[in-house]
NULOGU-706893 format. One record per residue (C-alpha): residue in one letter; x, y, z. Coordinates in nm, 4 decimals, decimal comma. Example, Ala and Ser with C-alpha at 12.3 -4.5 7.8 and 13.67 -1.06 7.14 Angstrom:
% residues 2
{"A" {1,2300 -0,4500 0,7800}}
{"S" {1,3670 -0,1060 0,7140}}
END
This chain:
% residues 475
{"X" {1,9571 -2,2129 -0,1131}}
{"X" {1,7077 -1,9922 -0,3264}}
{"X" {1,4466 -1,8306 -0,1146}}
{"X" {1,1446 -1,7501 -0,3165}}
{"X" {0,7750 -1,7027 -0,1419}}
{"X" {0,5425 -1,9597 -0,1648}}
{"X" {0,2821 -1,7571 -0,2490}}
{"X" {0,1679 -1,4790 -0,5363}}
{"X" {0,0531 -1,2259 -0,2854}}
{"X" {0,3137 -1,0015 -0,0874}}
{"X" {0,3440 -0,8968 0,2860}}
{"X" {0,4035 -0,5172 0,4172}}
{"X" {0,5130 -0,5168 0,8203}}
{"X" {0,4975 -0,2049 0,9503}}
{"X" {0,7933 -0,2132 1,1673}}
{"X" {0,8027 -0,0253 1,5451}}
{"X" {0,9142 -0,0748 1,8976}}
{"X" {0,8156 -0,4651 1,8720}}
{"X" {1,0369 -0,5513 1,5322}}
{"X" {1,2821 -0,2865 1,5145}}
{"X" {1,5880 -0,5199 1,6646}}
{"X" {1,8008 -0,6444 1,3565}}
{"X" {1,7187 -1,0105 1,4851}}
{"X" {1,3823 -0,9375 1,4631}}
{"X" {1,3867 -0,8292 1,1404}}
{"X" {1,5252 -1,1040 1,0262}}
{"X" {1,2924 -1,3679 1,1832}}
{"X" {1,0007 -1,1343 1,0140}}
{"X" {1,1831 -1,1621 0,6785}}
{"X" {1,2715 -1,5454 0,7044}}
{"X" {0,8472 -1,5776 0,7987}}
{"X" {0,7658 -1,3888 0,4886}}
{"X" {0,7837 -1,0254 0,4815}}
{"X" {0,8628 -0,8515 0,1408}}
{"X" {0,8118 -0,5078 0,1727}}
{"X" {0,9084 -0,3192 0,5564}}
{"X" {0,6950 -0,0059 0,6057}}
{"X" {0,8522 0,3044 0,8249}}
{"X" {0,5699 0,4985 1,0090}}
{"X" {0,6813 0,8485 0,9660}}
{"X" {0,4258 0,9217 1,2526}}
{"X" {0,6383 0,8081 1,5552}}
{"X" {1,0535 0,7620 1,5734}}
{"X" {1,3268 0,9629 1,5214}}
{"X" {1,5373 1,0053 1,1982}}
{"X" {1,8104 0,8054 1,4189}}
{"X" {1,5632 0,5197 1,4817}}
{"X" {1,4708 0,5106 1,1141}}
{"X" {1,7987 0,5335 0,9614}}
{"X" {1,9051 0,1749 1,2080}}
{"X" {1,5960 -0,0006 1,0981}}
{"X" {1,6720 0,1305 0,6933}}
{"X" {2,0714 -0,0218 0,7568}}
{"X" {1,9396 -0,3158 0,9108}}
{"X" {1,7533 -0,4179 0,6450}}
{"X" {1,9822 -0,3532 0,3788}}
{"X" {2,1858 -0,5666 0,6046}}
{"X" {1,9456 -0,8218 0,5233}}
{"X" {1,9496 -0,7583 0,1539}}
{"X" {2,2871 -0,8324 0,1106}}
{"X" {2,3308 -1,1391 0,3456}}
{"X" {2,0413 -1,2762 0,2006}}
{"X" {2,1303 -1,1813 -0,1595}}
{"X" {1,7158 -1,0812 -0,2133}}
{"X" {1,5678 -0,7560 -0,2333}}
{"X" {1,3773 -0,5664 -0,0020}}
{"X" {1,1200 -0,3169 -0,0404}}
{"X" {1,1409 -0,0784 0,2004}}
{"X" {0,8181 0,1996 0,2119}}
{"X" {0,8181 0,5298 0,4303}}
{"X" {0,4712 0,6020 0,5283}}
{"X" {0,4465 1,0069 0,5990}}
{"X" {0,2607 1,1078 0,8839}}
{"X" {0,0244 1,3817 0,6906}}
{"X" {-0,1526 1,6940 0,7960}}
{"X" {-0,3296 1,5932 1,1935}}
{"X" {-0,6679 1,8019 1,3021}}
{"X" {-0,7314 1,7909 1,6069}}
{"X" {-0,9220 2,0034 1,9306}}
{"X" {-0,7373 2,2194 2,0832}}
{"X" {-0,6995 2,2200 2,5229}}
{"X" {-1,0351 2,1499 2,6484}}
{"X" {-1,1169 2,3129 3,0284}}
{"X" {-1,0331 2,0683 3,2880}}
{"X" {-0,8855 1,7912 3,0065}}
{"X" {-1,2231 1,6659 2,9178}}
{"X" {-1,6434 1,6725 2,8727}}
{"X" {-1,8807 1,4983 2,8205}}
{"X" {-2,1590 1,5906 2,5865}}
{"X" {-2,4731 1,4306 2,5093}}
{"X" {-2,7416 1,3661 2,1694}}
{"X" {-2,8774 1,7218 2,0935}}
{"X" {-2,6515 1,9058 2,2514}}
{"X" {-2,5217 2,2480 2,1487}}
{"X" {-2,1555 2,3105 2,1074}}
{"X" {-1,9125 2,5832 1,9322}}
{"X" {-1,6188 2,5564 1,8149}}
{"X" {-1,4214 2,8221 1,7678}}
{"X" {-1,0749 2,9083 1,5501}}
{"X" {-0,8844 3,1350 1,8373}}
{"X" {-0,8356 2,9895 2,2319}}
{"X" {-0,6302 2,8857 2,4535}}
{"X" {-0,8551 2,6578 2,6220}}
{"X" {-1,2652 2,5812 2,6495}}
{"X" {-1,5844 2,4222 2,7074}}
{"X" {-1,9077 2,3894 2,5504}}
{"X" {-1,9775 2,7648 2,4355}}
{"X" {-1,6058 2,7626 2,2887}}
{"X" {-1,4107 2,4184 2,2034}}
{"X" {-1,0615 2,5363 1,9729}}
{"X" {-1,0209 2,4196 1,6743}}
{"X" {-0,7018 2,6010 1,5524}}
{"X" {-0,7823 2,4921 1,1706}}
{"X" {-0,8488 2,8035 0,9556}}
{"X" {-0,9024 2,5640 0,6846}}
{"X" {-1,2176 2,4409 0,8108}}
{"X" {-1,3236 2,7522 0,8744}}
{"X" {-1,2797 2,8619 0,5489}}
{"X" {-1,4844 2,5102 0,3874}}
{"X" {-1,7236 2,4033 0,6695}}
{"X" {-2,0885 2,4628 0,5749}}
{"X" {-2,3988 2,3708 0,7166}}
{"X" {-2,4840 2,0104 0,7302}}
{"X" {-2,1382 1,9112 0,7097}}
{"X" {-2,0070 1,6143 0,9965}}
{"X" {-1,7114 1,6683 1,3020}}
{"X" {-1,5857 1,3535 1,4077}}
{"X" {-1,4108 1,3048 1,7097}}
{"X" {-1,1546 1,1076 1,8399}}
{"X" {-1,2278 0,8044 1,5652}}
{"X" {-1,5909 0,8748 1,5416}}
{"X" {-1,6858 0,8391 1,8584}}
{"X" {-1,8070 1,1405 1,8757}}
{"X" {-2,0350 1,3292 1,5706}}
{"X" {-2,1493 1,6192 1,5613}}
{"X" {-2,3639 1,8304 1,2564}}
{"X" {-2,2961 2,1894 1,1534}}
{"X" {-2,5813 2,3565 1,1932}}
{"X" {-2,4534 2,7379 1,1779}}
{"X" {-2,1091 2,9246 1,1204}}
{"X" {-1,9363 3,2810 1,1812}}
{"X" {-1,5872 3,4170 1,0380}}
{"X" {-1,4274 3,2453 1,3545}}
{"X" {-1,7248 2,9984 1,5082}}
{"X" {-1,8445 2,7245 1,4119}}
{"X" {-2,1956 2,5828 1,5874}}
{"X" {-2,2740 2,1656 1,5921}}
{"X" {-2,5142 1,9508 1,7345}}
{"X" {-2,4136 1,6259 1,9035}}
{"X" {-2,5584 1,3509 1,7293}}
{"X" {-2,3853 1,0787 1,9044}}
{"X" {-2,2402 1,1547 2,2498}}
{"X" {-1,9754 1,1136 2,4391}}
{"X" {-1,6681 1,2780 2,5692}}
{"X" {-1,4124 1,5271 2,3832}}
{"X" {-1,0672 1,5762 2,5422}}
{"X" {-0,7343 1,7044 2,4803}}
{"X" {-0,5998 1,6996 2,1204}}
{"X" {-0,8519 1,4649 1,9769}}
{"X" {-0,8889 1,3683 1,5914}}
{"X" {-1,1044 1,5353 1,4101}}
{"X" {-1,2299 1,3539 1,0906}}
{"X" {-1,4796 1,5825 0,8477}}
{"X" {-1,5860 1,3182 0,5536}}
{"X" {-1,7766 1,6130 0,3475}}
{"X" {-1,5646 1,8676 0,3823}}
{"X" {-1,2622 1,9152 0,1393}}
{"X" {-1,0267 2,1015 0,2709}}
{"X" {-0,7938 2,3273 0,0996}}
{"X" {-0,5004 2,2135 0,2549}}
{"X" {-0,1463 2,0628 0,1028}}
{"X" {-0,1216 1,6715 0,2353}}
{"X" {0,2553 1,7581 0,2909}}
{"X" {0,3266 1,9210 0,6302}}
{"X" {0,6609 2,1256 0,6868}}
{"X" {0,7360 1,8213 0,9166}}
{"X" {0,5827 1,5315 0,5999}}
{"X" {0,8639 1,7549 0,3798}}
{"X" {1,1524 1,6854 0,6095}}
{"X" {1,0867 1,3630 0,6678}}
{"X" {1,0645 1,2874 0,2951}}
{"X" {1,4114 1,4783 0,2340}}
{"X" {1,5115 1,2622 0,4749}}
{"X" {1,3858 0,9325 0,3459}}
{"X" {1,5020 1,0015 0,0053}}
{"X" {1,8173 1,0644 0,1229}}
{"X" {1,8694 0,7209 0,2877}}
{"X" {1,7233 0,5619 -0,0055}}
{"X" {1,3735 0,4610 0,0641}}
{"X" {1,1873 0,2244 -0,2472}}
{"X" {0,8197 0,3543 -0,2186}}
{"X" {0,6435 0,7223 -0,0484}}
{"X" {0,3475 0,6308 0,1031}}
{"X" {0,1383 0,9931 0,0637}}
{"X" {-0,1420 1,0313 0,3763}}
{"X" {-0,4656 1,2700 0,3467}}
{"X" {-0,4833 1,2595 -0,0071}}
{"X" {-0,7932 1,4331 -0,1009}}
{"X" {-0,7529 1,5137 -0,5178}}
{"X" {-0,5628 1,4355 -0,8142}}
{"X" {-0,3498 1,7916 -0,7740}}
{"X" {-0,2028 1,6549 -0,4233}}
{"X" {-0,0310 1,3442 -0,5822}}
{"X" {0,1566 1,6277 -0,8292}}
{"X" {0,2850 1,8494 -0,5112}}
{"X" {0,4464 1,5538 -0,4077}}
{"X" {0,5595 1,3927 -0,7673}}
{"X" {0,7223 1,7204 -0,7915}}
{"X" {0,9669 1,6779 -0,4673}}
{"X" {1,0030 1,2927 -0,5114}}
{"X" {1,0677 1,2611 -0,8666}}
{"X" {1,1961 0,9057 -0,9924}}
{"X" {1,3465 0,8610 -0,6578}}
{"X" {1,0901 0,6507 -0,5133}}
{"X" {0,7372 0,4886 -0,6023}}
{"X" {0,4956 0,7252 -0,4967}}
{"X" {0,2138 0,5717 -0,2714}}
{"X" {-0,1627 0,7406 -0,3149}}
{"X" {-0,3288 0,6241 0,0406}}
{"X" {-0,7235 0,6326 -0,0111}}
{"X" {-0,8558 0,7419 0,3121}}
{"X" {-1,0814 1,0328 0,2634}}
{"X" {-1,4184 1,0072 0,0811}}
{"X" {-1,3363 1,2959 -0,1672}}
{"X" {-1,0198 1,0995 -0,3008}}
{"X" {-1,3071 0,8099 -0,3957}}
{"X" {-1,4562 1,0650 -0,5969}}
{"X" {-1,1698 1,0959 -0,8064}}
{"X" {-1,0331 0,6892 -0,8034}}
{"X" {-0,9346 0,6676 -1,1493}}
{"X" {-0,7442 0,9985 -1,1286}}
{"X" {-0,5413 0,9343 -0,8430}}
{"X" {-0,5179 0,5651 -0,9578}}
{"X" {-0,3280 0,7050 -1,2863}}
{"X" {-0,1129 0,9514 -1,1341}}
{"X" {0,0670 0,7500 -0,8039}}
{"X" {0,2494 0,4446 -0,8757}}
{"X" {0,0646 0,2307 -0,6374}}
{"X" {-0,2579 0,2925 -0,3700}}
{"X" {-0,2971 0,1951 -0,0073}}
{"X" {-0,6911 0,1252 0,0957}}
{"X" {-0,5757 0,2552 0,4031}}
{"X" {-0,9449 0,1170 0,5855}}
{"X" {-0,8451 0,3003 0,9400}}
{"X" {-0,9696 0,6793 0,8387}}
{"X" {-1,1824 0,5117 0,5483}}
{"X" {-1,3475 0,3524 0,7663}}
{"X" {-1,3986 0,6225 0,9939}}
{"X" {-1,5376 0,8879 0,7417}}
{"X" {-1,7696 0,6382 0,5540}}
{"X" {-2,0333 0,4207 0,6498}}
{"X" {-1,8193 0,1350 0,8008}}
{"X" {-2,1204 -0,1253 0,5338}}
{"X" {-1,9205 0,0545 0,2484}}
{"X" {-1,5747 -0,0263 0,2851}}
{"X" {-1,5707 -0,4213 0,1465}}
{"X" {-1,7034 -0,2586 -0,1653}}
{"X" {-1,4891 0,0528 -0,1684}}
{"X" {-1,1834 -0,1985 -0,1505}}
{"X" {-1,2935 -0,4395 -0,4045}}
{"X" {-1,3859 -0,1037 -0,6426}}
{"X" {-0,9838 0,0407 -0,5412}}
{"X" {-0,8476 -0,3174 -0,6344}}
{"X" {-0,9943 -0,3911 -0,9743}}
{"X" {-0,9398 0,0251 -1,0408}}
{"X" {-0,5549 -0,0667 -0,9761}}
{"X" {-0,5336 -0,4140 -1,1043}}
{"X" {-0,6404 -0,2659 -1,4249}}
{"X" {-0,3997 0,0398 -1,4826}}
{"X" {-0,1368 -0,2270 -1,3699}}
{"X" {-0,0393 -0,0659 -1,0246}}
{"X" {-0,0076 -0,2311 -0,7052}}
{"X" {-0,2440 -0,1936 -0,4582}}
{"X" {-0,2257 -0,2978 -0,0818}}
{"X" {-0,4788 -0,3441 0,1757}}
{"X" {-0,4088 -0,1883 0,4749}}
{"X" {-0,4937 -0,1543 0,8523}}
{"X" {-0,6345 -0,3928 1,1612}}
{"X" {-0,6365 -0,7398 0,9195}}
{"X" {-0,4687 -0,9276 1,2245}}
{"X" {-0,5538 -0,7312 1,4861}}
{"X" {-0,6109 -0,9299 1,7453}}
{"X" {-0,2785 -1,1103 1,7310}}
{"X" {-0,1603 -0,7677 1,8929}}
{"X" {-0,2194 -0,9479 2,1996}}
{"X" {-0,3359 -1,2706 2,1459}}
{"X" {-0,0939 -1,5441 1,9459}}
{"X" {-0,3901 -1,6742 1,6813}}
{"X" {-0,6019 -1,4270 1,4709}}
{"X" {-1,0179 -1,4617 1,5412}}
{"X" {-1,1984 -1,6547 1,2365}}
{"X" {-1,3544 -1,3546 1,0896}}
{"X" {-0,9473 -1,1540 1,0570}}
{"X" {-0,8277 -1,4788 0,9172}}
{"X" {-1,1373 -1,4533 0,6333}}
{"X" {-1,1000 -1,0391 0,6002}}
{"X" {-0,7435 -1,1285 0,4578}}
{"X" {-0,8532 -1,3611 0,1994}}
{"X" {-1,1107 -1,1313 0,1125}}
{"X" {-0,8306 -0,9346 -0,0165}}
{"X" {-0,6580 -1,2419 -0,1934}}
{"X" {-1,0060 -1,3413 -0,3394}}
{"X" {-1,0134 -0,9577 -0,4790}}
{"X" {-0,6596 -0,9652 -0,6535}}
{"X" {-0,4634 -0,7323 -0,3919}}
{"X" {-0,0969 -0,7444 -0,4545}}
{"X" {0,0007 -0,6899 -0,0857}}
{"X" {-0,1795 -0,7324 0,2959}}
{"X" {-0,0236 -0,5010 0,5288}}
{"X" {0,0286 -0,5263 0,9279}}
{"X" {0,0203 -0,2113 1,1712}}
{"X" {0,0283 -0,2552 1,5009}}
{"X" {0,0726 -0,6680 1,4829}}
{"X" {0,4291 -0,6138 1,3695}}
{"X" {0,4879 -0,2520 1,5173}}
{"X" {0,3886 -0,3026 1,8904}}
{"X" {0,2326 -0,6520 1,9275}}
{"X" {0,3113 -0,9384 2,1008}}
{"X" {0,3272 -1,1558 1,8466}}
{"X" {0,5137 -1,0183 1,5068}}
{"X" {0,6684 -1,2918 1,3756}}
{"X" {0,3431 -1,5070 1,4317}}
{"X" {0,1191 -1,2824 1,2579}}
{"X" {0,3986 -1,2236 0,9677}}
{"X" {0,3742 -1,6944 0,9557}}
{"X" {-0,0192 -1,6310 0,9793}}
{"X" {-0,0351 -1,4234 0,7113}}
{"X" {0,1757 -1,6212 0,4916}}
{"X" {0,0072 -1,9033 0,5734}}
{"X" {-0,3500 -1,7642 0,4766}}
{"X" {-0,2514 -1,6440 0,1430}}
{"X" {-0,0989 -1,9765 0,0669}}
{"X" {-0,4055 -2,1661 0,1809}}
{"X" {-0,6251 -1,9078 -0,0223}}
{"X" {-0,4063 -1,8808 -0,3460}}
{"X" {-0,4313 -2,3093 -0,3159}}
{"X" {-0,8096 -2,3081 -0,3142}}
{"X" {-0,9869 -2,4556 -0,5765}}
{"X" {-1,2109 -2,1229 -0,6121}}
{"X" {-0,9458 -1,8707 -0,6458}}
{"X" {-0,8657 -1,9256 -1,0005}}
{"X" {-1,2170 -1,8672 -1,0932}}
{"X" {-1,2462 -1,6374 -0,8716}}
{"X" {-0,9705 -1,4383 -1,0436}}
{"X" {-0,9766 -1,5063 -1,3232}}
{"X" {-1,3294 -1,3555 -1,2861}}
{"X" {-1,2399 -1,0430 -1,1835}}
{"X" {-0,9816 -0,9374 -1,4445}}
{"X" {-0,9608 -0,6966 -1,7363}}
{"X" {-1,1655 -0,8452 -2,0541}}
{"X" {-1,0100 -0,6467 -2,3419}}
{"X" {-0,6981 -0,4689 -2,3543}}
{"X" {-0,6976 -0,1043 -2,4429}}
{"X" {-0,3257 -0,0677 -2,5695}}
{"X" {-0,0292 -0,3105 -2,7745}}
{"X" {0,1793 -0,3323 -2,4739}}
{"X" {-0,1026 -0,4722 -2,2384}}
{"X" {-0,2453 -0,7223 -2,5169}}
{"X" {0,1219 -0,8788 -2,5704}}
{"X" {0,1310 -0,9315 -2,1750}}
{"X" {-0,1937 -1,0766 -2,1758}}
{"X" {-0,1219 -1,3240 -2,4810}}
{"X" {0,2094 -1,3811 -2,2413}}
{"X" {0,0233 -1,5004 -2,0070}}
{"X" {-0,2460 -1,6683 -2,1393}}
{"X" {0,0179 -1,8776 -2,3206}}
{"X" {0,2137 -1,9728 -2,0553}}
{"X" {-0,1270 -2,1536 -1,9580}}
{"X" {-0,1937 -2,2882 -2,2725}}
{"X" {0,1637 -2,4312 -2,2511}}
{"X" {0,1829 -2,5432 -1,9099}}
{"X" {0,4828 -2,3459 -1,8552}}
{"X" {0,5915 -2,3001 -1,4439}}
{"X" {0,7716 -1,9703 -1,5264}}
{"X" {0,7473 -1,6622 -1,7237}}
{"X" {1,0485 -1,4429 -1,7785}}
{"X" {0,9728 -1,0298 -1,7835}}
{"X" {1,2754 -0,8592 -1,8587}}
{"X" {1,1994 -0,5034 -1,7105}}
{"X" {1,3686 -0,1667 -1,6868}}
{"X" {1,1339 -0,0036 -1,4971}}
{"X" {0,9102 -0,2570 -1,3972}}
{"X" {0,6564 -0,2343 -1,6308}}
{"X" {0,6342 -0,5308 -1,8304}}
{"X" {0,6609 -0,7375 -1,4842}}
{"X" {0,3158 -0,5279 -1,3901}}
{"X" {0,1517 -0,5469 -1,7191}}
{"X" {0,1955 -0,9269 -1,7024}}
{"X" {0,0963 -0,9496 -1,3151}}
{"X" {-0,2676 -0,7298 -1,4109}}
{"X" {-0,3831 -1,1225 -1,5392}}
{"X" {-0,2767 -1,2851 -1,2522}}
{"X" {-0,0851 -1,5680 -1,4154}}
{"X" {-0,0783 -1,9109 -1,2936}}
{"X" {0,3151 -1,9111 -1,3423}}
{"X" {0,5469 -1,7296 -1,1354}}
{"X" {0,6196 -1,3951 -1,2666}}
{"X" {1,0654 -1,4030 -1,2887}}
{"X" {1,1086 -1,0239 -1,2872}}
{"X" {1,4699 -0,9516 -1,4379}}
{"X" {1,5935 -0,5898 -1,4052}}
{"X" {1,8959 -0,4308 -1,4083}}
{"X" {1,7944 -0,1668 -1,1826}}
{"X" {1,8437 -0,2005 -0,8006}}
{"X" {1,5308 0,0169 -0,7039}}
{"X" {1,3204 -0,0937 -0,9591}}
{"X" {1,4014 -0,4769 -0,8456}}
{"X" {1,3131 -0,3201 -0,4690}}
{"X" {0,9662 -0,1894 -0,5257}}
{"X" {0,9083 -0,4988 -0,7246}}
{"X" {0,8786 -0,6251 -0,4179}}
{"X" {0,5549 -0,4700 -0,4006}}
{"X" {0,4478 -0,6534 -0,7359}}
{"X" {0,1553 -0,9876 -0,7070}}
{"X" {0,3368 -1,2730 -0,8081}}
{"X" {0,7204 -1,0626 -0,9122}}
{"X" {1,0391 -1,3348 -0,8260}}
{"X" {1,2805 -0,9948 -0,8479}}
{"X" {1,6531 -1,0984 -0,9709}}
{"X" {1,8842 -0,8366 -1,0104}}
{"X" {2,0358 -0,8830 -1,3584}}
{"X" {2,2711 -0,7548 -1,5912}}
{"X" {2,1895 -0,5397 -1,9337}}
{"X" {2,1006 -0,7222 -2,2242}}
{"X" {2,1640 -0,5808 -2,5723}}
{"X" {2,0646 -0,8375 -2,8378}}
{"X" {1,7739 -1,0956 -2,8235}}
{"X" {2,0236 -1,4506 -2,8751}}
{"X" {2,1840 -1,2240 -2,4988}}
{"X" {1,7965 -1,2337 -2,3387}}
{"X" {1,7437 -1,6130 -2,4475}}
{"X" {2,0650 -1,7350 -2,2957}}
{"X" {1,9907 -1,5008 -1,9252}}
{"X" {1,6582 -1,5804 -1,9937}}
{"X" {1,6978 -1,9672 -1,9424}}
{"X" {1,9637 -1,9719 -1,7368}}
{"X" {1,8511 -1,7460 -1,4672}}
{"X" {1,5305 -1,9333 -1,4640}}
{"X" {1,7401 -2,3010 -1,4135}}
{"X" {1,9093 -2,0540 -1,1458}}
{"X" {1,6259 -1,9908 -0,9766}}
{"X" {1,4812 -2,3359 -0,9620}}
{"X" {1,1628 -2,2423 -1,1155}}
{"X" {1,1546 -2,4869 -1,3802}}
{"X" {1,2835 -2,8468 -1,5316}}
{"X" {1,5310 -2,8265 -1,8380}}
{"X" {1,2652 -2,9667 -2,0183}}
{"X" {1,0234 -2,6988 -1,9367}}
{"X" {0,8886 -2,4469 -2,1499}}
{"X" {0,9282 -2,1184 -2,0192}}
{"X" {0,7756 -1,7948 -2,1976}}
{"X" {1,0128 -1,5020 -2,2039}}
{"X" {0,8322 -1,0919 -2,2833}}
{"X" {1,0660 -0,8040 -2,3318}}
{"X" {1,0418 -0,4669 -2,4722}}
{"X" {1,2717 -0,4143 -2,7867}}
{"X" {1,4693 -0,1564 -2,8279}}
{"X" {1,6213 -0,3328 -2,4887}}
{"X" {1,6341 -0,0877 -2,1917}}
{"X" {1,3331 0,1434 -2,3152}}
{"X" {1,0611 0,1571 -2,0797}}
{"X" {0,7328 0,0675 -2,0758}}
{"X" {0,7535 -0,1330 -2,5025}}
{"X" {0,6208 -0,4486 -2,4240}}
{"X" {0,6165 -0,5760 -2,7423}}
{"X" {0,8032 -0,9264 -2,7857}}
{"X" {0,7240 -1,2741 -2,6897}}
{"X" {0,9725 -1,6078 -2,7017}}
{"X" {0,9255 -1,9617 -2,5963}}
{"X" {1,2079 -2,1251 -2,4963}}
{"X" {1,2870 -2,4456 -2,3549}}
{"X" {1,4277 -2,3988 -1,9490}}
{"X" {1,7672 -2,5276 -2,0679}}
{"X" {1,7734 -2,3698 -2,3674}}
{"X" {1,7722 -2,6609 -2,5842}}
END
């Protein structure tokens, strides 16, 4: 039996205490996950290293690839030890915060973050513990820093600290974020999910230790990294809105249009783009999502995102496998709407700006014209399967490569059917697989047309520059 997603859109689970079981990995890929994230920021190398041979498990058994993405934890600010655990402060309060102590109140909170220190100015925001808590620089020393409560509440131990104006001049990749990436690279992770990303220059520190090993993830969740999007857009091979700290340091009225901005920025430099954090959230505890989750995730269908991510429905919830089946289930429903092509089709690139993405495009659009159920994208490294995907075809995107990681992190790809294949060295050898992997795969009638894109020289990435049409049987 072929097992192919109903659906264009993918699925990310984040998987934790709740999913980590190889059973239950299983029951979330049999509901529809594509793509299993590892959150760097809790478990031990040992727990990781199960959950990463449990899925390969999978792989195998199930002959289909998996994505698997490690998500690195990323530098943490926080308070230091507050006198007596905790206080409470209140609108137009006074406080300082100060870079050495062991513990404090009012007249001297720690903050053991030279960094700040060194970029804070006057006028700048602290937020605390998820914004609950703001405060406004109003004065600063070599080792203080003085605030004014602007909305109150109470500060204890080892909260967050969140400072949306500030850029700080600090690497996004901890001693710990390092190890954990040698680590992941090691077992064999398909994507690097990079946190605190706050310029183009931090994507390049890690580039440099990843390499081709992985896909390298850019997650937008600082306000300076929007101030660069098309930067940090060109240099990572995919972007996470990650909405949790974006929505934190921004006005919360900004983020719909932030994501839709991220989304077309990505759909039209051809990299994936997944939209991340509380989309189900109430299925945590509850077995149905409210009305207004189930429309925030075809918000991000309507807007073109390749992937919808869960956090803490598949890590810790009660309900992972029913939030994985009410995902799938809304992307189907949304993708089936009689608005979504328009809606689409609206959104996408107008003119293309190189060869390569024009011969996609005419790909595509003639796979419409012909009413053809399938098109064919022989791909070494997974660009010609992306180039193709930027138009959001009707017909399902059959993603040959014969590269195992590059088939993985397809995975990742709107509307990619990844098949491991076999080299191909002459075009009559790309007809013939061509066809008969697509009769294979049960995605079209012998009859059928079927419109196959390669690059030729074969094997050479990124030359899209060849389109066949072929009947499905090859007749």
């Amino acid at each position: 039996m072929i097992m192919r997603r109903k659906r264009r859109a993918k699925i990310v689970a984040t998987v934790g205490p709740a999913s980590a079981d190889p059973a239950m990995l299983e029951a979330l890929f049999r509901a529809g996950v594509d793509t299993f994230r590892l959150n760097f920021s809790h478990g031990s190398h040992d727990d990781h290293a199960r959950v990463h041979a449990a899925i390969r498990a999978l792989e195998d058994k199930h002959h289909r690839p998996i994505g698997i993405l490690q998500d690195l934890q990323g530098p943490k600010i926080r308070v230091g030890t507050i006198r007596d655990g905790r206080i409470e402060v209140t609108p137009g309060q006074a406080l300082r915060f100060v870079l050495n102590g062991s513990e404090g109140g009012p007249e001297a909170i720690p903050l053991p973050h030279p960094e700040i220190f060194a970029a804070v100015l006057p006028g700048h925001h602290l937020l605390i513990d998820d914004g609950r808590v703001r405060l406004r620089v109003t004065g600063l020393g070599d080792d203080h820093i003085d605030a004014e409560v602007e909305i109150g509440g109470v500060i204890s131990n080892r909260k967050g600290v969140n400072l949306p104006g500030t850029v700080l001049d600090m690497s996004p990749l901890t001693p710990k974020d390092r190890a954990d990436l040698a680590f992941g690279l090691e077992l064999g992770v398909d994507w690097v999910a990079l946190s605190f990303v706050q310029r183009p220059g931090d994507l390049l520190e890690a580039r440099g230790l990843i390499g081709d090993r992985a896909g390298l993830v850019a997650k937008v969740e600082k306000p300076s990294a929007l101030d660069h999007v098309d930067e940090i857009v060109a240099l990572a091979d995919a972007v996470m809105v990650a909405r949790g700290d974006l929505g934190v340091e921004i006005p919360p009225e900004d983020v719909p249009g932030r994501q839709k901005e991220l989304v077309r920025a990505c759909r039209f430099a051809a990299k994936p783009v997944i939209v991340a954090t509380q989309m189900l959230d109430s299925m945590v505890a509850a077995p149905t999502p409210t009305r207004a989750e189930a429309s925030d995730v075809a918000t991000a269908i309507y807007d073109g995102a390749d992937a919808v991510m869960l956090s803490a429905e598949s890590a810790a919830g009660q309900y992972p496998v029913e939030a994985v089946e009410m995902m799938d289930r809304i992307i189907r429903r949304t993708e089936q709407h009689k608005f979504y092509r328009s809606i689409v089709d609206a959104s996408g690139p107008r003119e293309e700006t190189s060869a390569p993405h024009a011969v996609a495009a005419a790909a595509a659009d003639l796979a419409v014209a012909l009413g053809a159920p399938a098109l064919v994208a022989f791909t070494s490294s997974g660009t010609t399967a992306a180039r193709i995907a930027r138009r959001r075809p009707a017909a399902q995107i059959l993603a040959t490569t014969p590269n195992l990681p590059v088939s993985r992190r397809l995975c990742l790809l709107w509307g990619a059917h990844s098949v491991l294949s076999e080299e191909i060295h002459s075009y009559e050898e790309m007809v013939e697989k061509a066809t008969r992997t697509v009769m294979e795969q049960e995605l079209a009638g012998p009859a059928d047309p079927v419109v196959v894109v390669a690059g030729i020289p074969f094997g050479q990435a990124g030359s899209t520059n060849n389109i066949r049409v072929v009947r499905a049987d090859g007749n």
